[in-house]
N, C-alpha and C positions, 0 to 999 in steps of 0.2 A: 522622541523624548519630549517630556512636558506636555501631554496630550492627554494625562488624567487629571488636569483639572475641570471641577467639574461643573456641570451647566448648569445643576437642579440644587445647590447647595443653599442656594437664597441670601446669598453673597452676591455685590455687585461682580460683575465679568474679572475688571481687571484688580479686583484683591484676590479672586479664584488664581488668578494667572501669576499676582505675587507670590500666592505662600508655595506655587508650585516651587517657581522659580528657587524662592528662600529652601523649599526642602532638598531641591537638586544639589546648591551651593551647602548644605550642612552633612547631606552622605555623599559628596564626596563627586558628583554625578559631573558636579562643574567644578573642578578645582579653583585653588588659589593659583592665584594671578593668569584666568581665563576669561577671555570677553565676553560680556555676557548679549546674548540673544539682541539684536538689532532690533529695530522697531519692527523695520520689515519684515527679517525672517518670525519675530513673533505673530505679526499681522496673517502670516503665510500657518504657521503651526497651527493657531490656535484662532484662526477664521473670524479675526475682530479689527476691528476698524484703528487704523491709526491713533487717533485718540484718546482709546482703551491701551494700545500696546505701551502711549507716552506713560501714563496715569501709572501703568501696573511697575514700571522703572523708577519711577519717581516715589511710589508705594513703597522701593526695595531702601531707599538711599538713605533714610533714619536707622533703618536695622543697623546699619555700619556694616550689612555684610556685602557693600558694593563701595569702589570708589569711582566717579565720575569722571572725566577729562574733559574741556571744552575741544571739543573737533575730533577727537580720538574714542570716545564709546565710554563705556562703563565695564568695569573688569571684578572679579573678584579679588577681596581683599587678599593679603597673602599672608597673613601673622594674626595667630590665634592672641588672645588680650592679655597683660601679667595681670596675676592675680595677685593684691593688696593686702595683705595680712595685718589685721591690726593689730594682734596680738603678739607679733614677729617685725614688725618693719622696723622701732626702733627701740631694739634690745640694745642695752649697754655691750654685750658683747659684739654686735656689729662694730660699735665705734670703735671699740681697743682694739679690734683688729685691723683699724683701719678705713672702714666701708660705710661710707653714706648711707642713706636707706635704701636710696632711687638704685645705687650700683647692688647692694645687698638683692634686692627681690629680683632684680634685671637679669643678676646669677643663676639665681634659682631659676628664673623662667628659661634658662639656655638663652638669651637676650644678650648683645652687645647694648652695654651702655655709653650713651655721647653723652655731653651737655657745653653749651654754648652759653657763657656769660654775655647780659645783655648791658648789664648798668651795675656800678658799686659805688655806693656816695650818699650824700644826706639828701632827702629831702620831706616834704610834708603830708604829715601822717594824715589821710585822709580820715573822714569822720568814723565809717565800721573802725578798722583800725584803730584810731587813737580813744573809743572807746575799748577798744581790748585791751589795749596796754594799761591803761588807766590816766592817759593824758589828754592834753586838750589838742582838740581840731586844730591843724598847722605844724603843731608841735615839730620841732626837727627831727629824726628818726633817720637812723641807718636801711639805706634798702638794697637788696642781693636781689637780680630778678635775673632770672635763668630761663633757658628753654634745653629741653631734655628728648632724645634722640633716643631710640630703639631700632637697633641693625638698622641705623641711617635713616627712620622715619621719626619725623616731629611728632611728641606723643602726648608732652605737655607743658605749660608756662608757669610758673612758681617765682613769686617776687617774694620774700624775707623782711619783713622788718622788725628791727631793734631800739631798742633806746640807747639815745645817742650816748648817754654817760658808760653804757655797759660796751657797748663800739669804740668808747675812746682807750679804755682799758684792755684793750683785747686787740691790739696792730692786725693780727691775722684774719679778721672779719672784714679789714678794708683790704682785704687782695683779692684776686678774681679765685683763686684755690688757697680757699682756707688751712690744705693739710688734710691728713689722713683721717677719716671718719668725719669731715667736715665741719660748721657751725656746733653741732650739738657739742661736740667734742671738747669742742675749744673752748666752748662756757664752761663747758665741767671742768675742765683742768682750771680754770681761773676763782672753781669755787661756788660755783652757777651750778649746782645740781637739779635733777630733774626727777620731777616728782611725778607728774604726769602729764598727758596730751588732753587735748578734747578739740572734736572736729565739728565743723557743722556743715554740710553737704546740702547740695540743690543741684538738680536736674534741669540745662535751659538748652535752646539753641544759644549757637556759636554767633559770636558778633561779624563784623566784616574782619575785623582785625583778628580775631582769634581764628576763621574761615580761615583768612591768608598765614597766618603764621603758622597753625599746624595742618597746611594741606589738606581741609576737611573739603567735603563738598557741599555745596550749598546747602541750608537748611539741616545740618547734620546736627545733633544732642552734642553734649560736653556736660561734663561734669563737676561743679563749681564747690571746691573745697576750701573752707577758712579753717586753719590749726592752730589754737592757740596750744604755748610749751611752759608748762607751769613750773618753776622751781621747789625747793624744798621750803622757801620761806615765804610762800606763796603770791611770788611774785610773777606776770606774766614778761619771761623774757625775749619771746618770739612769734609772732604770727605773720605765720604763713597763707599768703592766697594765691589759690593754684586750677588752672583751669586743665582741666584733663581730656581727650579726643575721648566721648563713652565706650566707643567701639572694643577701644585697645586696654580696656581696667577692667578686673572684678571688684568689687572691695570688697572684704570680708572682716567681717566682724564680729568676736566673741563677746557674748556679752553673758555676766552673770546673774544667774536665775537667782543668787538666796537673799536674806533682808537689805 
C-alpha cells in the first residue's frame, strides 16, 4: 500500500508520498480515525530517508485531513466538514421554529450540536468592530462569545457583539441562552427586523489560542469570518466574529448573476 507514488513525477520525494497518503485517506484505503503510517514504517515502504517521511506528514497537516497528537501519532480525522449554506443558514423560519443557525445546519449535516458560553457582559468594542456598528473605539457594547461543539469536537469560536442601548432593552441577550432560535430571534420580536447579512471571510493560520481552544494542530488553516446583521432601518445591530477549524466547514454561497 502506498507504493505508487511515483519517482519520475518531478515533484519533490515527500509531496509524491503526500498526495499518495492524501489519496489513500479520501477512498477510503485509510479510514477515519486510523493512524497514519509512522515515520518509520514510511521510511520502510517507500525507501526514503527519515527527513522526507517527517516533511511528507507535516505536508498532510494543513489539508485538515490528519489530526496530530504529541506522543501518540497522527490519525485520520473522523467527521466529514458541515456545509454552510448562505442561502439557508438564517432563514426566518429557522428562528420561529425555534433553531439557531449553528443547530439548523448541525441537523442537516446529521451533527450533534454543543455550544459552551464563554462570556456575556459589556465590554469594549474594539476598533474592526465599533467601525461596523457605527461607534467609536472603546465604545461599551454587549458581547456573547461562544465556542460550538460538533459530536463533541470544538469546531468553532464566535463572540457577538451588540449595542449596548439595544442589549439594555432586550433582558434575554444578557443570559447565557437566549431562547429558542436564539439572538436573531430576540431582536425581531423586540422590532429589530432583519434585512440582511453580509460576511467578509479570510483564510489564516490559527493563533496559539485559537490552536488550543479548538484542538487544531500546529500550523492548521481557520477560517476567519466577520458578519455584520443589518436591520430593516438600516441599522447594523450585530457582528459577529467567528473563527472556524477550515477542516470542518464548506461555505457555500449563492450568489446572483442579474443587474
Amino acid at each position: 500500500m502506498g507504493t505508487a507514488a511515483s519517482r519520475d513525477s518531478g515533484q519533490p520525494r515527500y509531496l509524491q508520498i503526500a498526495e499518495d497518503l492524501a489519496q489513500q485517506i479520501r477512498s477510503g484505503v485509510l479510514p477515519a480515525g486510523v493512524k497514519v503510517p509512522s515515520e518509520s514504517e514510511l521510511m520502510a515502504r517507500y525507501s526514503v530517508s527519515q527527513g522526507t517521511a517527517r516533511k511528507a506528514v507535516a505536508e498532510l497537516r494543513p489539508t485538515g485531513l490528519i489530526d496530530t497528537h504529541h506522543g501518540k501519532g497522527s490519525f485520520v480525522k473522523s467527521q466529514p466538514p458541515v456545509r454552510r449554506k448562505s442561502s439557508d443558514r438564517f432563514r426566518r423560519s429557522h428562528r420561529k421554529a425555534g433553531k439557531a443557525a449553528y443547530l439548523a445546519e448541525s441537523e442537516q449535516a446529521g451533527k450533534t450540536a454543543g455550544v459552551t458560553v464563554l462570556y456575556v457582559g459589556p465590554t469594549e468594542a474594539p476598533e474592526e468592530i465599533a467601525e461596523r456598528l457605527g461607534v467609536i473605539t472603546g465604545t461599551k457594547v454587549l458581547a456573547r462569545r461562544r465556542l460550538y461543539f460538533s459530536n463533541g469536537t470544538p469546531t468553532e469560536e464566535a463572540t457577538s457583539y451588540l449595542p449596548w442601548d439595544i442589549a439594555e432593552e432586550i433582558p434575554e441577550l444578557l443570559a447565557e441562552n437566549p431562547g429558542g432560535g436564539g439572538i436573531y430571534a430576540r431582536l425581531e420580536e423586540h422590532g429589530h427586523m432583519l434585512k440582511e447579512f453580509t460576511e467578509t471571510v479570510r483564510a489564516r493560520l490559527a493563533t496559539k489560542q485559537e490552536t488550543g481552544a479548538l484542538s487544531l494542530s500546529p500550523g492548521s488553516p481557520v477560517i476567519h469570518l466577520v458578519r455584520n446583521a443589518e436591520s430593516e432601518d438600516g441599522r447594523v445591530v450585530e457582528v459577529c466574529d467567528t473563527v472556524m477549524a477550515a477542516d470542518q466547514f464548506v461555505l457555500d454561497y449563492r450568489i446572483p448573476a442579474g443587474d
